[in-house]
Residue, then its C-alpha position, 0 to 999 in steps of 0.5 A: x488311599x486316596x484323600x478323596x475317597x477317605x472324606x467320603x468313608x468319613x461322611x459315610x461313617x458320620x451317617x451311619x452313625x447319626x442313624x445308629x443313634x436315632x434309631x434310639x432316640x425316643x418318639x412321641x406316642x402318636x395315640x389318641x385317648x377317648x372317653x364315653x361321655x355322659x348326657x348333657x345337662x339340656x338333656x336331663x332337664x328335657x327328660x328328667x322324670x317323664x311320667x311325672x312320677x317321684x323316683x322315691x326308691x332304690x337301683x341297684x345297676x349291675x351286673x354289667x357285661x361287655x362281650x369280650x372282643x370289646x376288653x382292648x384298649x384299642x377302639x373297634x370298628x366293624x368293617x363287615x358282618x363278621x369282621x372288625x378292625x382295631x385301631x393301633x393309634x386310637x385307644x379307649x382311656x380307660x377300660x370300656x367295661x367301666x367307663x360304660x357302666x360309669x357313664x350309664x350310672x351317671x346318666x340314671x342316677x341324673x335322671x331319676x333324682x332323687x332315686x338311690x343308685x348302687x352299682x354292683x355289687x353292694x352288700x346284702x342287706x342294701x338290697x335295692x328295690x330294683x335291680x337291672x342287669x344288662x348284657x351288651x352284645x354290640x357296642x362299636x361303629x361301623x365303615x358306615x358312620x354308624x354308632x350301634x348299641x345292642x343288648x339285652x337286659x332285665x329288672x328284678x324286684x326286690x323278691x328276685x322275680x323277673x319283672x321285665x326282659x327286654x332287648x334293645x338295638x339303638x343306633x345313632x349316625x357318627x358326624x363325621x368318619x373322625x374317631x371322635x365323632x363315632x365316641x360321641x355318637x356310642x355315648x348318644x346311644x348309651x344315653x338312649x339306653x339310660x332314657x328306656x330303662x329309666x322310664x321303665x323303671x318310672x312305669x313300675x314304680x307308678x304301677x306300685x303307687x298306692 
């Protein structure tokens, strides 16, 4: 064999080798992590207490349900009717279950200072004036830049009566097609979700005020 032809056998083997190798070298996870965020500090000055009304009572929020296409780690979006799409590189930090009903509790309990506000479940014998169970139908962006927020929920007195069901779809624009903005405008809808059980809540409490 030629020495020529051994050099570039050796060249080849050094090449495959450096591949072998790489092939195993760690790679930086290219995933980026959201959070839903709360209402700003601007907004619950603006909306705090509309009616003008003491919350001097108690909520209890919860049960909270998300439909099951949304318990993944990987963020939707909804390219049709009946077809959705799941992000292999944006992902939710935390499960989408609970940091919606965190985020919700957070945006109430600002806005209805100095209320108390349990999350269920609570203890039987902490049983709040009001309760609010909530179930999500919709809660992803579309192809369209637009965020959409739909489900259904109720407020229970103290007897278990029903006094209200209600059903809401909320909708806010994306600012852009970035990942970052469609979280953004998803948090803006659950932050309008919290405005109308909260004056709902205001509307009962003035109606039950001697």
């Amino acid at each position: 064999m030629s020495g020529r032809v051994t050099q570039v056998l050796a060249i080849v083997a050094v090449w495959v080798w450096f591949g072998g190798c790489a092939a195993f070298t760690p790679r930086a996870d290219p995933s980026s992590f959201y959070i839903l965020g709360s209402l700003p500090e601007a907004d619950f000055a603006a909306d705090k207490n509309i009616a003008g009304i003491k919350a001097n009572f108690s909520v209890g929020l919860g049960p909270i349900e998300l439909p099951g296409y949304l318990d993944r780690q990987q963020i939707a979006t909804r390219t049709s009717t009946n077809r959705l799409s799941y992000s292999e590189t944006d992902r939710w930090a935390a499960p989408l279950s609970e940091s919606f009903s965190r985020v919700l509790a957070q945006n109430i309990a600002q806005l209805l200072t100095p209320a108390q506000l349990s999350q269920f479940p609570w203890q039987s014998n902490d049983t709040p004036d009001y309760q609010v169970k909530i179930e999500v139908l919709q809660f992803e962006a579309d192809s369209n830049q637009q965020a959409w927020l739909r489900a259904r929920w109720s407020v229970t007195g103290r007897n278990k009566k029903i006094l209200i069901s209600q059903r809401s779809q909320l909708s806010r624009r994306a600012g852009s097609p970035a990942t970052e903005d469609f979280v953004k405008a998803l948090s803006e809808t659950l932050g309008d979700l919290s405005r109308e059980i909260v004056k709902t809540l205001l509307t009962f409490a003035k109606q039950e005020k001697p």
